[in-house]
N, C-alpha and C positions, 0 to 999 in steps of 0.2 A: 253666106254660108248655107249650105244644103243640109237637112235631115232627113239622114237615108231612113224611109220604114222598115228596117228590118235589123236585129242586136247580131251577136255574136254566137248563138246557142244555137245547135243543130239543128235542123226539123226537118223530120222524114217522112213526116204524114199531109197531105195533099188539103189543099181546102177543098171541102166539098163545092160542086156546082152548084148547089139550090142552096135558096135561102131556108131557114127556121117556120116552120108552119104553124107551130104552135101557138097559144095566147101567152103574152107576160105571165101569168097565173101558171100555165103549167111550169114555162121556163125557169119560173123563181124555185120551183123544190127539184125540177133536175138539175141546176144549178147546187142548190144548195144539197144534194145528195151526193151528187159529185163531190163536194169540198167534203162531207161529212169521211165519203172512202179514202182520202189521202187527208185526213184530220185536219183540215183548216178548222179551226173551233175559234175565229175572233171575229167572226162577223154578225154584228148587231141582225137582231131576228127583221125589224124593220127596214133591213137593208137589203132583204134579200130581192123583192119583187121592186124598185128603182136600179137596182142592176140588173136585171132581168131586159127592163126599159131599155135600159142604157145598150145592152147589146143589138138588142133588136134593131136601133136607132143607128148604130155604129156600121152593123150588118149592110140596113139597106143602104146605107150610104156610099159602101166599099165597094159595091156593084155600078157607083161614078166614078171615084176615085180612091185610086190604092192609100188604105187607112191601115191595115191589119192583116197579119195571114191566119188569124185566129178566128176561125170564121165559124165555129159550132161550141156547142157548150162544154165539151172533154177540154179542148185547145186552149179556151177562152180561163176557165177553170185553173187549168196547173200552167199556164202561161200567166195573162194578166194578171188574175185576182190573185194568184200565189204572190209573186213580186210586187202587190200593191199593199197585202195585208203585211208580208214582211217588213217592208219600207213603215208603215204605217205606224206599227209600236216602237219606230223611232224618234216620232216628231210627239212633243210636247204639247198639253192644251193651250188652245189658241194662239198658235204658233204660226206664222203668217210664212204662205212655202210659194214660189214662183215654179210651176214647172215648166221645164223650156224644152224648145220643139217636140211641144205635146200630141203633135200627131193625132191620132183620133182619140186622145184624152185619157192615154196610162202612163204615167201613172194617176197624173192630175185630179181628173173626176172623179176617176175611182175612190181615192182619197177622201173628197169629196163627200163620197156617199159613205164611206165607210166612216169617218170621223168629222162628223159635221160643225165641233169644234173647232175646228182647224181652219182656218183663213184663206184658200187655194187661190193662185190667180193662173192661166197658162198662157202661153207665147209661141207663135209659130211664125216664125217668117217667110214660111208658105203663105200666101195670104187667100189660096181657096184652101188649106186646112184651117187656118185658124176662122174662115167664115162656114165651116162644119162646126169644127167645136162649136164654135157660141150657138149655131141651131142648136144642136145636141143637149147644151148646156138649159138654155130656153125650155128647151121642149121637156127636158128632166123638174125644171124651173129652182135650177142650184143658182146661188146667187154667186156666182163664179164670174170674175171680170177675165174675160182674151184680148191681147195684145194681139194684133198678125203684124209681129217687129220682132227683130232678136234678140238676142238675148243683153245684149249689150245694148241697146235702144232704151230699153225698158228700165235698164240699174240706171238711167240718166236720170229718170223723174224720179224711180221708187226703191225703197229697202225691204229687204225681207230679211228672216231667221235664217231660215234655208230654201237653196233649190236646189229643185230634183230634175234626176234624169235620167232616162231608158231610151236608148238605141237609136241616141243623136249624135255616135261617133266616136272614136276614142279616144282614150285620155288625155292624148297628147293635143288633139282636135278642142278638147272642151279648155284644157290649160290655155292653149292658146288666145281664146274668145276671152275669157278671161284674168288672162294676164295680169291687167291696169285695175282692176275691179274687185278683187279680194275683198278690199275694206267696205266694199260694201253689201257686204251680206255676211250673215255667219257662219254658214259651211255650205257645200256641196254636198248632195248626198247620191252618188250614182249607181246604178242597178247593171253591173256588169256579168257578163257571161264567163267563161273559162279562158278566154285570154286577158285577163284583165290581171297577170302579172307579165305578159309579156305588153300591155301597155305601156305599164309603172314603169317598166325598164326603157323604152324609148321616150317615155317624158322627163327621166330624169339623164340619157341623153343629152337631149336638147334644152336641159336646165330651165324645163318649165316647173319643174316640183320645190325649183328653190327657194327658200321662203313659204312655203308650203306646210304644214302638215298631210300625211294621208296614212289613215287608218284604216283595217278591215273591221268593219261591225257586224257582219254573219256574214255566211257561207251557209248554201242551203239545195240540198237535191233538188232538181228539176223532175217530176213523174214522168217515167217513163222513158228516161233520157241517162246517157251515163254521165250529165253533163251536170255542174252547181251555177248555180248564182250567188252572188256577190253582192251584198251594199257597202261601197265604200266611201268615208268620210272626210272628205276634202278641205279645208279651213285652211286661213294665213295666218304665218307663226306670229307668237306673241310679239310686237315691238319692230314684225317685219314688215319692209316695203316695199310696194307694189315694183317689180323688175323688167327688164327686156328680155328677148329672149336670148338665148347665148348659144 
């Protein structure tokens, strides 16, 4: 299975050609002023300058391999960390979360750093992204375990509460993967863009939502964009069993 880097949300602004010149140190309060203008107000003071890291790390990497089109700190700002602080006041303390095809490690790390709490492991069956993440992961020194297996690889050995995921495909893509696998994890929690009722509509089509729950948990402007995101919440119904698809 391939995860494409890139979601379903518009984007009209170009990544810049040069990298970020600045020290961690400055990055961490234009980062954090950034969030301050479009009111992110849930990120721990101490978490400002490990994200900071975290981009820079992400950055130079994307200049080897396609990781992000978020490539300066506006982008980075009302793209990632917006959709990671969202997701975030929905997972529970020490709540053990898989993120799958974590790509260059959003929502995952971010997670991560923002709720250190929280149990994160990521998966990429890219196997030169997920040997990025784990540098990345190292070099931040989160004690975050990478799979570079799928998603389905990984539910063979391990359980988790939930997993997450941003712009590894649609709905009907991610039903599929997990099909046989419901029972083993407690929900999905996916970060969708503005088509993400015309996913719903073709996965229950193809009678992947059967046995399913799927809830909307917020809807949220994207800056700058006339577009929302979405976290929606995936689970198998009570007493249901795992199905083929039809």
């Amino acid at each position: 299975m391939m995860h494409p880097p890139t979601d379903d949300i518009p984007e009209n602004v170009p990544a810049p050609a040069t990298p970020y010149r600045g020290t961690p140190e400055a990055l961490a309060e234009e980062l954090r002023t950034i969030s301050q203008s479009i009111r992110i107000e849930q990120v721990p003071d101490q978490a400002w300058l490990p994200l900071a890291k975290y981009c820079l790390l992400v950055w130079d990497w994307n200049a080897k391999i396609n990781l992000t089109r978020h490539t300066d700190p506006d982008r980075f700002v009302k793209r990632d960390l917006l959709d990671s602080v969202m997701l975030a006041q929905h997972l529970a303390p020490n709540e053990e979360i898989l993120d799958i095809g974590t790509g260059g490690g959003v929502p995952g790390i971010l997670i991560a750093i923002l709720r250190p709490d929280v149990q994160v492991t990521l998966c990429d069956n890219v196997a030169k992204k997920a040997r990025v993440a784990q540098q990345i992961v190292d070099d931040l020194g989160l004690q975050v375990p990478v799979y570079p297996q799928s998603v389905t690889k990984v539910l063979e050995d391990f359980r988790y509460d939930s997993l997450v995921a941003r712009a590894v495909g649609p709905l009907a893509r991610l039903c599929t993967w997990l099909k046989e696998d419901w029972h083993k994890f407690g929900r999905l929690l996916a970060i969708k863009g503005p088509k993400w009722v015309e996913e719903r509509g073709e996965a229950r089509h193809r009678g992947l939502l059967k046995g399913v729950d799927l809830r909307r948990l917020i809807s949220y402007r994207m800056p700058d964009t006339d577009s929302e995101s979405t976290i929606l919440q995936l689970s198998r119904q009570r007493g249901a069993q795992a199905v083929d698809e039809t």
